[in-house]
Structures are given as C-alpha cells and as structure tokens.
DRENDO-1510 file (C-alpha; in Angstrom, 1 decimal, always signed):
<recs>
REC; n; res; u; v; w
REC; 1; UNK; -18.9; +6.8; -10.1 .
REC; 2; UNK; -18.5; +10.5; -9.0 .
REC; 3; UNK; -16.2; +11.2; -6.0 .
REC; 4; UNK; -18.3; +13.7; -5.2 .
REC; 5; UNK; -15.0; +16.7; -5.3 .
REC; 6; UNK; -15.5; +18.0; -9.1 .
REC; 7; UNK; -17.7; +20.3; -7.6 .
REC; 8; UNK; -15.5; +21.4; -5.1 .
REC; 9; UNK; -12.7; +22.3; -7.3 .
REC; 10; UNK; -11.3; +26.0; -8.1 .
REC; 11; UNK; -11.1; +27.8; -11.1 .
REC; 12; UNK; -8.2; +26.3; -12.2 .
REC; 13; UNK; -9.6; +22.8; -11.6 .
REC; 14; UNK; -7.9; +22.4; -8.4 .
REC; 15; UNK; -9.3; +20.3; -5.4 .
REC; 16; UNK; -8.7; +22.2; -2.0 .
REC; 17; UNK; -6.1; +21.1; +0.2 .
REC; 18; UNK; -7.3; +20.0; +3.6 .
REC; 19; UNK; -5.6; +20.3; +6.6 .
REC; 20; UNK; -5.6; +18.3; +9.4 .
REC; 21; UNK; -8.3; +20.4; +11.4 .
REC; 22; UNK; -11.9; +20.3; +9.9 .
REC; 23; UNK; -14.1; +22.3; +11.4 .
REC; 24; UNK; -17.9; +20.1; +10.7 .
REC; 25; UNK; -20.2; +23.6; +11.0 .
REC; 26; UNK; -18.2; +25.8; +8.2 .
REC; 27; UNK; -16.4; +23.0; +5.9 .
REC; 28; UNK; -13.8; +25.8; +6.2 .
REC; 29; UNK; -10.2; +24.6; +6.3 .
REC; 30; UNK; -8.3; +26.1; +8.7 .
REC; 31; UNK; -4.3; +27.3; +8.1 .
REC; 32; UNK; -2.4; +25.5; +10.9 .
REC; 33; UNK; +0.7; +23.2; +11.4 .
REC; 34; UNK; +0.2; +20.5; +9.0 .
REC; 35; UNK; +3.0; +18.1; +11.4 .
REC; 36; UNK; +0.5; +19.2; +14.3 .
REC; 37; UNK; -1.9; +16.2; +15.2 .
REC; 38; UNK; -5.3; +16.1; +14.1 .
REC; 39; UNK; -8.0; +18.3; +16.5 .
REC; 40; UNK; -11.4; +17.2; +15.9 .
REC; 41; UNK; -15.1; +18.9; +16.6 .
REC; 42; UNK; -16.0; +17.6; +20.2 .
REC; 43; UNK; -19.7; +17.9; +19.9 .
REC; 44; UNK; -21.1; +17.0; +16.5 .
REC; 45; UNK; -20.8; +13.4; +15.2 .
REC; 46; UNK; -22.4; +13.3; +11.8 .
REC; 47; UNK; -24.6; +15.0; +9.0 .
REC; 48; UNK; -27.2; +14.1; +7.2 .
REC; 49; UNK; -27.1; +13.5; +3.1 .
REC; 50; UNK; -28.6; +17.2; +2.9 .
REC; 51; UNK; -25.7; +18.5; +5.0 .
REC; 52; UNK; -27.9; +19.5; +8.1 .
REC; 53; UNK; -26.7; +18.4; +11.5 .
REC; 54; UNK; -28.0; +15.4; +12.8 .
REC; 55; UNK; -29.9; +15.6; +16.4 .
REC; 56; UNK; -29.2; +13.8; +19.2 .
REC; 57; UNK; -32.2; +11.4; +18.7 .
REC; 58; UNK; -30.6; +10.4; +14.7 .
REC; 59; UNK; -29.5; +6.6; +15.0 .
REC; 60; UNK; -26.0; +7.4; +13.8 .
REC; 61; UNK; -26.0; +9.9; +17.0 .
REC; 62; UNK; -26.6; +7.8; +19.9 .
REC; 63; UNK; -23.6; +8.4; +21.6 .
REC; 64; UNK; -23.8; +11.7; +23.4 .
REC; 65; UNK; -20.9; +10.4; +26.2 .
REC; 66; UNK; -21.6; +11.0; +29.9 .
REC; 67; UNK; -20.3; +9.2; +32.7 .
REC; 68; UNK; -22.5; +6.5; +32.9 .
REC; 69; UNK; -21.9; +5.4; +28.9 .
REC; 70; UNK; -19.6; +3.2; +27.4 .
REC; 71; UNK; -17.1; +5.5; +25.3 .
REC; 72; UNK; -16.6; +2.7; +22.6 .
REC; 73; UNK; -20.3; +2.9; +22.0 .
REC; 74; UNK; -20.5; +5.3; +18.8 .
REC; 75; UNK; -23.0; +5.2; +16.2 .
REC; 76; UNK; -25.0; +2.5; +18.1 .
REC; 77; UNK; -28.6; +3.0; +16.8 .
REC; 78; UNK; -31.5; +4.0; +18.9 .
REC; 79; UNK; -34.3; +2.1; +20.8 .
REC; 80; UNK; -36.2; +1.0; +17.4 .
REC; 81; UNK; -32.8; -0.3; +15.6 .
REC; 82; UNK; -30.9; -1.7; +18.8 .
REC; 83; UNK; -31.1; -5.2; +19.3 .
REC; 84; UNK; -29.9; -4.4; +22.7 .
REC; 85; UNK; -32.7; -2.2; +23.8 .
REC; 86; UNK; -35.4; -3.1; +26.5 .
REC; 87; UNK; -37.5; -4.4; +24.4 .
REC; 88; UNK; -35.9; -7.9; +23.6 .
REC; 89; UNK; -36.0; -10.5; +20.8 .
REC; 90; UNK; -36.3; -13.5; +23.3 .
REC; 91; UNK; -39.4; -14.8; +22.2 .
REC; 92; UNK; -39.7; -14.0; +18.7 .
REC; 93; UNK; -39.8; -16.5; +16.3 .
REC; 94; UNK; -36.2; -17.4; +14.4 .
REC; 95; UNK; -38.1; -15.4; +11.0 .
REC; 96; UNK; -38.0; -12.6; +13.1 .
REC; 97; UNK; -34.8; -12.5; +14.4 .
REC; 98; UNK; -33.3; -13.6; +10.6 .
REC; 99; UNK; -35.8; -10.5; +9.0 .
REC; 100; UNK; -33.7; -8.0; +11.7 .
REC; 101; UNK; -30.3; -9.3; +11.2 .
REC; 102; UNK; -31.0; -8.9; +7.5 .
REC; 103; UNK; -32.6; -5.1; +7.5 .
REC; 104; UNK; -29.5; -3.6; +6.7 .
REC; 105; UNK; -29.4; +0.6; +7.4 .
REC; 106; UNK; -28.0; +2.1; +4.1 .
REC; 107; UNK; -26.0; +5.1; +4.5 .
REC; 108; UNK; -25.2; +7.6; +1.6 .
REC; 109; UNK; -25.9; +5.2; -1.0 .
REC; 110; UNK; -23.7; +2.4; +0.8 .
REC; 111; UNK; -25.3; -0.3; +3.0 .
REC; 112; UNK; -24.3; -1.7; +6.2 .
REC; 113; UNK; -24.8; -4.4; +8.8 .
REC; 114; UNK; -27.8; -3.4; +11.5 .
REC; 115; UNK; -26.9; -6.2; +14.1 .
REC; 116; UNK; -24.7; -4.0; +16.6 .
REC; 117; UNK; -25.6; -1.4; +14.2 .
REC; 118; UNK; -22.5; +1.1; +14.2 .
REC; 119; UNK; -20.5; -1.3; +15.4 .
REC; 120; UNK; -17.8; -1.5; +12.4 .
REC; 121; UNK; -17.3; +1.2; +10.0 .
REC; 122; UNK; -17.4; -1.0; +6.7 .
REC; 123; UNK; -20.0; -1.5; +4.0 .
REC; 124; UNK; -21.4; -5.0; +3.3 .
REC; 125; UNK; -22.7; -4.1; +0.2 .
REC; 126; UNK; -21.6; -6.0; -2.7 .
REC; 127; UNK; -18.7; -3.3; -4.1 .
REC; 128; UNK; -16.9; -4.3; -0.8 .
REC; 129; UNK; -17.3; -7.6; -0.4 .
REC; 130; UNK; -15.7; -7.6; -3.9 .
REC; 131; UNK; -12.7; -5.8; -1.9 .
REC; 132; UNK; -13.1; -8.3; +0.6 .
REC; 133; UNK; -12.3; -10.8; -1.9 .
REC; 134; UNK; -9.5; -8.7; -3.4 .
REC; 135; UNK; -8.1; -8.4; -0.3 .
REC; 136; UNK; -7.8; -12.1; +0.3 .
REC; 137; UNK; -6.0; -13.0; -2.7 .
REC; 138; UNK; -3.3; -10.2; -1.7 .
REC; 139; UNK; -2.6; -11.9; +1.5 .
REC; 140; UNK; -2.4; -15.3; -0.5 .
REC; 141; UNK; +0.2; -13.7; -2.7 .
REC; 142; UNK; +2.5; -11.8; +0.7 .
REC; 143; UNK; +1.9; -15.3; +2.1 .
REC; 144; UNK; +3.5; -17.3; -0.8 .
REC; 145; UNK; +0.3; -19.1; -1.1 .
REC; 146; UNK; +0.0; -19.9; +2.5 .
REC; 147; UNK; -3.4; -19.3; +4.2 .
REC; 148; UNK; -1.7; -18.6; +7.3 .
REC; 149; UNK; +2.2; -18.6; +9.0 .
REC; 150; UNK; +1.4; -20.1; +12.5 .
REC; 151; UNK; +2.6; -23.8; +12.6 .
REC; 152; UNK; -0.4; -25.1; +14.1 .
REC; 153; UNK; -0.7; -28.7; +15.1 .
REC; 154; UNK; +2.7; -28.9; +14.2 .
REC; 155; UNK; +2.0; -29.3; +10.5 .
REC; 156; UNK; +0.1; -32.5; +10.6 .
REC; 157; UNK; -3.4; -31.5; +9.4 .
REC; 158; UNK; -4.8; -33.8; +11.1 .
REC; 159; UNK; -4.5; -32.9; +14.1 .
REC; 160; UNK; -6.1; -29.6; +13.7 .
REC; 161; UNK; -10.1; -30.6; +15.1 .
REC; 162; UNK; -11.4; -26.7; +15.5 .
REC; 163; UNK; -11.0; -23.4; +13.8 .
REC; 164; UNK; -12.4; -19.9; +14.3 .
REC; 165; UNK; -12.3; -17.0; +12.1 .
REC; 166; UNK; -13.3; -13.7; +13.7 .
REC; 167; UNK; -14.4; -11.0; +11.6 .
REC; 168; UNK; -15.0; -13.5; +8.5 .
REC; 169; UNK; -16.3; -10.9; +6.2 .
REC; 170; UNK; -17.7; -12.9; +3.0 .
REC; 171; UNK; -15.6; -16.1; +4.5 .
REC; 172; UNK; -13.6; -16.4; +1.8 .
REC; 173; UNK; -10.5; -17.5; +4.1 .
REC; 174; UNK; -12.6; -19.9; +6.3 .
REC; 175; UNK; -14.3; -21.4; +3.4 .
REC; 176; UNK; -10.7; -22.3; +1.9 .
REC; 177; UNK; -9.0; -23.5; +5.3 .
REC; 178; UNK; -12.0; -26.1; +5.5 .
REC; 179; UNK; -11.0; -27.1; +2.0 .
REC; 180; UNK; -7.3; -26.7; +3.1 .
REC; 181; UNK; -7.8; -28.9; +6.8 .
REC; 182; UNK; -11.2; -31.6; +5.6 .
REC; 183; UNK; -11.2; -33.4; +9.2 .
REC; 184; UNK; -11.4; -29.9; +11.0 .
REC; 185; UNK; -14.0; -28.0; +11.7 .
REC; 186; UNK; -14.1; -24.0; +10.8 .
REC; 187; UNK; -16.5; -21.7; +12.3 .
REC; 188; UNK; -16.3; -18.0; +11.1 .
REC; 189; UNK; -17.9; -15.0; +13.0 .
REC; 190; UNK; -18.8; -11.7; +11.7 .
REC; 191; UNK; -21.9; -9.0; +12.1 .
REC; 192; UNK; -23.2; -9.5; +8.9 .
REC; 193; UNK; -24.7; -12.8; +7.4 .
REC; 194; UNK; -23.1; -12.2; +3.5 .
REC; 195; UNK; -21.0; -15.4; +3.7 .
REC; 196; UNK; -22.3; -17.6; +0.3 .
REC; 197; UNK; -25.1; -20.8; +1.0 .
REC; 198; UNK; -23.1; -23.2; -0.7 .
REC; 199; UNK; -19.6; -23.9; +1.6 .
REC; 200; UNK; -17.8; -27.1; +2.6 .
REC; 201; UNK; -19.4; -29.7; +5.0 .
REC; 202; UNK; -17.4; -28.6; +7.6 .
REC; 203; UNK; -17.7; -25.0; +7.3 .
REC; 204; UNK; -20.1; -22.7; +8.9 .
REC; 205; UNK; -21.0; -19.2; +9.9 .
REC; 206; UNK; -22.2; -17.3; +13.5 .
REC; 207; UNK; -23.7; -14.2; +13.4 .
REC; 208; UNK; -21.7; -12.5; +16.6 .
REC; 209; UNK; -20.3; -9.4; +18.1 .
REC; 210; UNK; -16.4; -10.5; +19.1 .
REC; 211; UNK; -16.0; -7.3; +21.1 .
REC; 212; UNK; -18.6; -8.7; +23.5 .
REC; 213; UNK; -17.5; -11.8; +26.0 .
REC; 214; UNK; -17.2; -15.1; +23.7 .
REC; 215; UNK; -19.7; -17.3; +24.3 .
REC; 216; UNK; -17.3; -20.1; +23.1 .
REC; 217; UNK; -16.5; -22.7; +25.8 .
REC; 218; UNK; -13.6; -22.8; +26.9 .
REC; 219; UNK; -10.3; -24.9; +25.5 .
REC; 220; UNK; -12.7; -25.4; +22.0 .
REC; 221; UNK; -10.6; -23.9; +19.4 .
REC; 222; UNK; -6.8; -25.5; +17.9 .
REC; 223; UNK; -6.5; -22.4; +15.9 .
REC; 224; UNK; -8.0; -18.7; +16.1 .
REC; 225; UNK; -7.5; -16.2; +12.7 .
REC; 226; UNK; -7.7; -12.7; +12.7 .
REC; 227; UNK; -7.2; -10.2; +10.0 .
REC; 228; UNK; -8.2; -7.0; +9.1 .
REC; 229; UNK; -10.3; -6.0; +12.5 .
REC; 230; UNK; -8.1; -2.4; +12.5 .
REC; 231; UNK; -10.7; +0.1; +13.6 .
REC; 232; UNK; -12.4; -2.7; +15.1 .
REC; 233; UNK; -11.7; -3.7; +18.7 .
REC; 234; UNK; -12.2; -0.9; +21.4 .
REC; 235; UNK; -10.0; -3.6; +23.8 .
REC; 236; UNK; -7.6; -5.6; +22.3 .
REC; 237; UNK; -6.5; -7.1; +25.8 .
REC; 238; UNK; -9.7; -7.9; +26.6 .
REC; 239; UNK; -10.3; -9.4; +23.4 .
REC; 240; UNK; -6.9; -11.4; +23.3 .
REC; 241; UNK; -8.4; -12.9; +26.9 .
REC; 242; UNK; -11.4; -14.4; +25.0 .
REC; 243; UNK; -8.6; -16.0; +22.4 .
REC; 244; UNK; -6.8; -17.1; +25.2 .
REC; 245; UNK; -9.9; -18.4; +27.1 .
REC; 246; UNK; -11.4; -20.1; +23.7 .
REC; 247; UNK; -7.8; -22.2; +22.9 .
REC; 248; UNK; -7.1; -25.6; +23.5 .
REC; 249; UNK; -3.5; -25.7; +25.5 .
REC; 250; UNK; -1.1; -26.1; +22.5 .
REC; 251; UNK; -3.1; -24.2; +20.3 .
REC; 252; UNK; -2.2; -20.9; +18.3 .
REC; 253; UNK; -3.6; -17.3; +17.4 .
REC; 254; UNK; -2.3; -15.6; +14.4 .
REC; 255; UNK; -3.0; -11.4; +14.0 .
REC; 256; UNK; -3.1; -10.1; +10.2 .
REC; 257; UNK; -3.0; -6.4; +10.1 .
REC; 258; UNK; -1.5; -3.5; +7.9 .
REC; 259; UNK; -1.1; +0.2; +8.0 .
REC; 260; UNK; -3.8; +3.1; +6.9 .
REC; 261; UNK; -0.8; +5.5; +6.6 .
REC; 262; UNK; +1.4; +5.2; +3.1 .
REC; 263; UNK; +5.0; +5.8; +3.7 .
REC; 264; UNK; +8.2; +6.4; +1.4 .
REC; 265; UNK; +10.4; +4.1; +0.7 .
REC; 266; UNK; +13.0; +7.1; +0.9 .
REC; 267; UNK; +11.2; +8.5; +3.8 .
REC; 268; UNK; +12.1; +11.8; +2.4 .
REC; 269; UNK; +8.1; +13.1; +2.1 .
REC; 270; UNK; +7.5; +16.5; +2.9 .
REC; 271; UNK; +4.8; +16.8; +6.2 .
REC; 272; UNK; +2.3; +18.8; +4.5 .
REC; 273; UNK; +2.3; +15.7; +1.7 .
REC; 274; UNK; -1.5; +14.7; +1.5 .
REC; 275; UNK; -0.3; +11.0; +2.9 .
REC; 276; UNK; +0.4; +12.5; +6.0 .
REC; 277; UNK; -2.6; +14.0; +6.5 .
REC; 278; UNK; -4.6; +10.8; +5.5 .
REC; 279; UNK; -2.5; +9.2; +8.0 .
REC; 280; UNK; -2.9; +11.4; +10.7 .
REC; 281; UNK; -6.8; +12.2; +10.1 .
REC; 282; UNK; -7.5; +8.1; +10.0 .
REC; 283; UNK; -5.4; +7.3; +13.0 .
REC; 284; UNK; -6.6; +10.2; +14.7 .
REC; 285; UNK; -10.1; +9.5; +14.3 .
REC; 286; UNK; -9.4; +5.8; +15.7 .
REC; 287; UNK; -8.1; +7.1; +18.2 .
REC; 288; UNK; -11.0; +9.3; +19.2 .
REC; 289; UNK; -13.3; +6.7; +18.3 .
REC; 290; UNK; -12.0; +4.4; +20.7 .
REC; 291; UNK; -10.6; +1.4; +17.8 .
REC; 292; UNK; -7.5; +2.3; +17.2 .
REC; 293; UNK; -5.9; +1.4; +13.5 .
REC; 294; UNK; -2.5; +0.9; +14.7 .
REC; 295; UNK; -2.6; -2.3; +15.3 .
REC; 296; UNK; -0.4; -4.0; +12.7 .
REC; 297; UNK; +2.4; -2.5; +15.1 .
REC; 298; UNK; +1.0; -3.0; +18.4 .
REC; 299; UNK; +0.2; -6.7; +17.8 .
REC; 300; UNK; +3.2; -8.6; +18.9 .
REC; 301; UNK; +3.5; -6.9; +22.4 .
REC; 302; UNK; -0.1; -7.5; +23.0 .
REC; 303; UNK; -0.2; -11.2; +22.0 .
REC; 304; UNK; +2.9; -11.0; +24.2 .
REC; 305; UNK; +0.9; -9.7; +27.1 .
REC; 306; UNK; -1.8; -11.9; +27.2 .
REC; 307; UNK; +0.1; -14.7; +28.0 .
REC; 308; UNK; +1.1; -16.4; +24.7 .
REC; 309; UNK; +4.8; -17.6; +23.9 .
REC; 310; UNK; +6.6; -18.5; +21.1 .
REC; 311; UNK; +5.3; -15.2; +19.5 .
REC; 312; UNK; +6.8; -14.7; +15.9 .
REC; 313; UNK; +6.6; -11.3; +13.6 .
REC; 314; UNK; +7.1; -11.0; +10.3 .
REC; 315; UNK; +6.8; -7.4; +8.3 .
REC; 316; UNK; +5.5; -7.3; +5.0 .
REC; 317; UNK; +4.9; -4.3; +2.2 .
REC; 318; UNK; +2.5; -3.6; +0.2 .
REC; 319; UNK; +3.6; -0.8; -2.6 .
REC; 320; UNK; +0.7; +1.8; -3.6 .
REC; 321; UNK; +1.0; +1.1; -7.5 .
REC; 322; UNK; +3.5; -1.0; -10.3 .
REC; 323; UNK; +6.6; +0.6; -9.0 .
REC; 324; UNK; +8.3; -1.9; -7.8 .
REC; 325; UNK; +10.9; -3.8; -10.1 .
REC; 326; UNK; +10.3; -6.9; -8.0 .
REC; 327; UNK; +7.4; -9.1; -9.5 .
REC; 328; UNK; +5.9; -10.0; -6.4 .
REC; 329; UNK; +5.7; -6.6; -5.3 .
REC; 330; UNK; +4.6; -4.8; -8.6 .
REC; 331; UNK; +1.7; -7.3; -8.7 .
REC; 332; UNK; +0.5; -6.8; -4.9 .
REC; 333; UNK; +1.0; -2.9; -5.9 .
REC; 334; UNK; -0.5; -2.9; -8.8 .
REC; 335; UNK; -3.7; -5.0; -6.6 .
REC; 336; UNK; -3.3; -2.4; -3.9 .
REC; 337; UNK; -3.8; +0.8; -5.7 .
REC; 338; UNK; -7.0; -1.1; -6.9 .
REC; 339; UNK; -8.1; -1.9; -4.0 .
REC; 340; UNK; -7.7; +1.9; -2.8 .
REC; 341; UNK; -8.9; +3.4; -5.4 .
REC; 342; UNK; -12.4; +1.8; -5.2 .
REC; 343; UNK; -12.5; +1.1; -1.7 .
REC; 344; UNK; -11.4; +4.4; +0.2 .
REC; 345; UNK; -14.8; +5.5; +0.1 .
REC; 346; UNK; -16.6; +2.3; +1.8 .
REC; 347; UNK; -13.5; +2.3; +4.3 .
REC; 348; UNK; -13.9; +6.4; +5.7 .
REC; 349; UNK; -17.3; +7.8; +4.9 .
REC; 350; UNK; -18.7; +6.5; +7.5 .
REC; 351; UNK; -16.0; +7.2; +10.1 .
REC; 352; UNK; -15.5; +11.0; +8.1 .
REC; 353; UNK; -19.0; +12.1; +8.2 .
REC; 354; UNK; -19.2; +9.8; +11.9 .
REC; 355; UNK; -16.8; +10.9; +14.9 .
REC; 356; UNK; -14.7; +13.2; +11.9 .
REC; 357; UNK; -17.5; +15.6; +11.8 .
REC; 358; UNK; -17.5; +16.4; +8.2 .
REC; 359; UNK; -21.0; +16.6; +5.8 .
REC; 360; UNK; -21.0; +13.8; +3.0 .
REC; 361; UNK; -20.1; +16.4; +0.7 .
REC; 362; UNK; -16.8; +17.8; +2.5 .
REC; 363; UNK; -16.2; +14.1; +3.1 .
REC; 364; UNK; -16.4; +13.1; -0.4 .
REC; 365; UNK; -13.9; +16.2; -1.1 .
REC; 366; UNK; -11.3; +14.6; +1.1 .
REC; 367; UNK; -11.7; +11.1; -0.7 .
REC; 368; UNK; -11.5; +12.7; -3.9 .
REC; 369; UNK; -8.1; +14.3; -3.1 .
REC; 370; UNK; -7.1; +10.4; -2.0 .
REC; 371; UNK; -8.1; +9.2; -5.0 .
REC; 372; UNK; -6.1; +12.2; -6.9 .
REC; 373; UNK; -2.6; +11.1; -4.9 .
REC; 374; UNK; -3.2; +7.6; -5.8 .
REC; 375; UNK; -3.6; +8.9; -9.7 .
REC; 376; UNK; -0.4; +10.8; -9.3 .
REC; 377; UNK; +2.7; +9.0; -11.2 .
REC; 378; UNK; +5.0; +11.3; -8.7 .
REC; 379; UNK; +3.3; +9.1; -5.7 .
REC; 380; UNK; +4.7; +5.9; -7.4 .
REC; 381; UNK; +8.1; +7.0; -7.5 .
REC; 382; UNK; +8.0; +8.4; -11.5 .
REC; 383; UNK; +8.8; +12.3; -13.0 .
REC; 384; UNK; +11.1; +12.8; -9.5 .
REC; 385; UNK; +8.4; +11.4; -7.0 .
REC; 386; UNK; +8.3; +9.0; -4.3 .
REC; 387; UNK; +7.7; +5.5; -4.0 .
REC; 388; UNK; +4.9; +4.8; -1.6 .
REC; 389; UNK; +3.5; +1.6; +0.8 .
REC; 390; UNK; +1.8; +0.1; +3.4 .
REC; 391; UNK; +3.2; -1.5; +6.6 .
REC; 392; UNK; +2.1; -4.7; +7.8 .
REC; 393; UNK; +2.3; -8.0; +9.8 .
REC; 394; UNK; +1.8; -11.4; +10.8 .
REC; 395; UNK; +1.8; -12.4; +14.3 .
REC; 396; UNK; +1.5; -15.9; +15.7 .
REC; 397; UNK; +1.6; -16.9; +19.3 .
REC; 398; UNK; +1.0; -20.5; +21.0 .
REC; 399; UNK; -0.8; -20.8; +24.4 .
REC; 400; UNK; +1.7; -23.0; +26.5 .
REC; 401; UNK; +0.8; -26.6; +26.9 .
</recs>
C-alpha cells in the first residue's frame, strides 16, 4: 500500500521535512522553532478526499464551538448520522437499531464505528483489528504472560464473580480472562460491535459510550480493565468516578497505557529529530482535541485522586525495532516497529486531517516521513544512531473495603 508521500518527494527523492506548524489552506511548511510547541489552524477541522475544505454542515465538521457546546464534542456527525439527535430510536425495532450501529462511515479508504460517530479516532476495519490483536500479544509478552498485574480477589479465582473491560476493541483480552477466571462473568464495552460470535459462556459484549455516565449499578464489578483509551477520554476524573461507582468495595481497577512520543535511550536526540515533532504534533493535537494522549504518565495520580489506595506503578519499554540485545525486548521491538509501521496511518489520519487541519494528501506526507524514520537503521541505534522506545505503564488501585 502507497503512503501517499512519493509524490510529494523532491528531485532528489527527498520527502519534505515538516515542522511543527501546518498551516491546512497552503500545505506550506512554515520555518519556525522546531523545540516551540505545536500551533494549530483554529478554524478549519478537516478536508475532504479532493482536498477542498469541508463546510460546516460536513459530518466530520459538527463541532463549530460556541458557548453553549460541549468542547469534547469533535467530529460528532450531523442530525442524519447522530444517534443523539431529536429524532430518537426509542421505538424502532431492535433490526433497526442493529442496521445503525452496523452502518459504519468510511473515511479515506478506512472504516469506522458510526455509534457516537467521531467519538474515537481509530479504524475498525479489519487491518486494525489485526493491530488490535498484535497489540494484545505484546502486552502478554511485557506482562510475562499475565493478563493483568492487579491482585484481584487476592489470587483465588474464585472469588472473582464480575469483570468489565472498557474499550474491548475485538475482545481479545476479555474473551481470554473468561477462559482465564470460568466462574466469573466478563462483560466488554466498546463503540463498535466487531468482537467474534463464537466466545466463552460467560463472556459477552455491550455496545456503549464509557465517556457518558455508566449505566452499570452500582458495587457490580470485582475488577475493571483498561488499556489503550489514550486519546480517548475527554475526563479521566469523571470517568475514574464511574470505576469507582461501578466496584464492589475490595475490588480493583488496573490502567494500561504507553507513550505516542519515541524517546532515546541516550536521550541525546537533536529537537528538530522527526520523533520530536511526531511527539509534539500527536500530543498537541490531544491536547486541542480535548483527549489527551498522556496518560500512561498521568495515571497513577489520577487513580490516586479518585479515591483508590494501594495504588501500584510499574514502567515498561517497548523498543522501536531489534536493537535491543535483551530477548524479551528485541522480540517486543521487533512486534512494535510492526505494529507502527502498518498502523500509523489508522492511528492519525483521522485526527491529522480532523482537529490537525491538514488535507489527506499533506497528511499522508507526514505518515510517510514516520514510516521513513521507522525504516531508518540510525533510529535503531545502528551506523552511529540512536536507540529509540516507547514509555509505558501499569497502574492498579483497590477501592477500600
């Protein structure tokens, strides 16, 4: 598959070097500060596939803000797509309300969930649930094989009666704690109905928008999991409440998150190094789209926050490519720069060409150049390089008894 950058490449077969302000109406790149942080356009949230500005009235435009509007509602879709509008599905028949959940919008050649439509920035196409997947069996490997780190039910697996997973993706991980914990019960939650047909007994799936108040009652759940909701929650606080509300007393919440910014393990990188400007360009346009993707270090003094004790972190790495001489980490490199390599496109178009600004083809220039760095031997430590990978952690908290 093209990146879409050949044809934005020089004479000399060069891609352009972007800095960290875009501006959306020229595609020029501007000669500033590469340390400076990232400005973005304040005005104009996508383009079309033909490069034309999309009007206000474009589903992926809906969020014009004004004071009366929720500023964590970007790219919500218009009256005809909303499920939220005025016109409401009580009433309709379940066929109905399956047949909307299921008409997914497809975006520049990528589809994408159209309950909450807008409301996470990921395909749900098959190439990324495939990621999904991928994804899974890295944590399985930083884990040593564990499916999580939080000693629930005090490691008597019978004892565990209810378990939520929130943002379940293909349910890969809830599928295999119900084969994990047989006399508990694990319910995952996500926007988009891909999980498989065919799952344990006691396994099942909720279509549901965890950003919204849980309709869970409360004291249900022994053990909530969450992973990989960076860019996700527009309130983490508010969101921890729910987990708090939703948990039995004794019970424990577990938060698996990493970085979107590679680092050196020498931490000798120049700033104008195109890491640095991924990193600041995705945080940044977290940031100004209200889910931040700094989680994986924020997470411990929010689980703190809400009310949980015996709060544990642990840090974990994953290096970007086979440069490590440990085992362990060459293999989760080696799975890494996979996974980045075929799924930086799914994980920034939308948010690039969204609240970044950018047309799909300056867009697919900038993931080109990502896809260039992750080529380059010099980014994996080789010809006089430097060695590069992604933060993370695992936080576990207990609500007291």
């Amino acid at each position: 598959m093209s990146s879409g950058a050949d044809e934005d490449r020089d004479d000399a077969g060069n891609l352009p070097i972007f800095s960290n302000t875009i501006d959306p109406t020229t595609q020029d790149e501007m000669d500033i500060d590469p340390t400076a942080p990232p400005v973005f356009p304040p005005v104009i949230f996508g383009t079309s596939s033909h490069s034309e500005p999309l009007s206000a009235a474009h589903p992926l435009l809906a969020f014009q803000p004004h004071d009366n509007q929720d500023p964590h509602a970007l790219f919500y879709a218009d009256d005809h797509d909303s499920a939220y509008d005025s016109a409401s599905l009580l009433g309709d028949d379940t066929d109905t309300l399956a047949s909307f959940i299921t008409d997914y919008r497809y975006e520049n050649g990528r589809r994408y969930h159209s309950f909450r439509d807008g409301a996470y920035w990921g395909p749900n196409d098959d190439r990324q649930n495939e990621l999904v997947d991928l994804a899974h069996h890295m944590y399985l490997i930083t884990l040593d094989g564990n499916l999580h780190l939080a000693p629930i039910a005090d490691g008597v697996k019978g004892n565990v009666h209810e378990i939520l997973d929130i943002g379940t993706g293909t349910g890969i991980w809830a599928i295999d704690m119900a084969d994990e914990y047989p006399c508990a019960r694990v319910t995952g939650t996500d926007l988009s109905p891909i999980q498989p047909d065919f799952v344990p007994p006691n396994c099942s799936f909720e279509i549901d928008d965890v950003t919204l108040e849980w309709t869970f009652p409360d004291d249900r759940f022994d053990f909530i999991h969450i992973r990989e909701l960076f860019g996700c929650i527009p309130d983490w606080d508010f969101f921890l409440q729910q987990a708090w509300r939703c948990l039995k007393p004794g019970g424990w919440v577990e938060i698996v998150e990493h970085s979107v910014w590679p680092v050196s393990e020498d931490g000798d990188v120049p700033a104008n190094h195109f890491y640095n400007t991924w990193g600041r360009t995705v945080e940044g346009l977290g940031e100004r789209w209200g889910k931040t993707f700094c989680i994986w270090r924020q997470s411990r003094e929010k689980v703190i926050a809400a009310g949980f004790t015996d709060v544990v972190e642990r840090r974990f790495k994953w290096p970007i490519g086979g440069w490590s001489a440990d085992p362990k980490m060459r293999e989760l490199g080696m799975w890494n720069q996979l996974r980045m390599m075929d799924g930086v496109e799914g994980f920034m178009l939308r948010i690039l060409t969204g609240p970044g600004g950018m047309s799909v083809q300056t867009a697919q220039a900038f993931l080109g150049r990502m896809k260039d760095e992750l080529r380059n031997p010099k980014n994996q430590g080789f010809q006089g390089g430097h060695a590069f990978y992604l933060d993370g952690s695992v936080v576990y908290g207990r609500k007291p008894l």
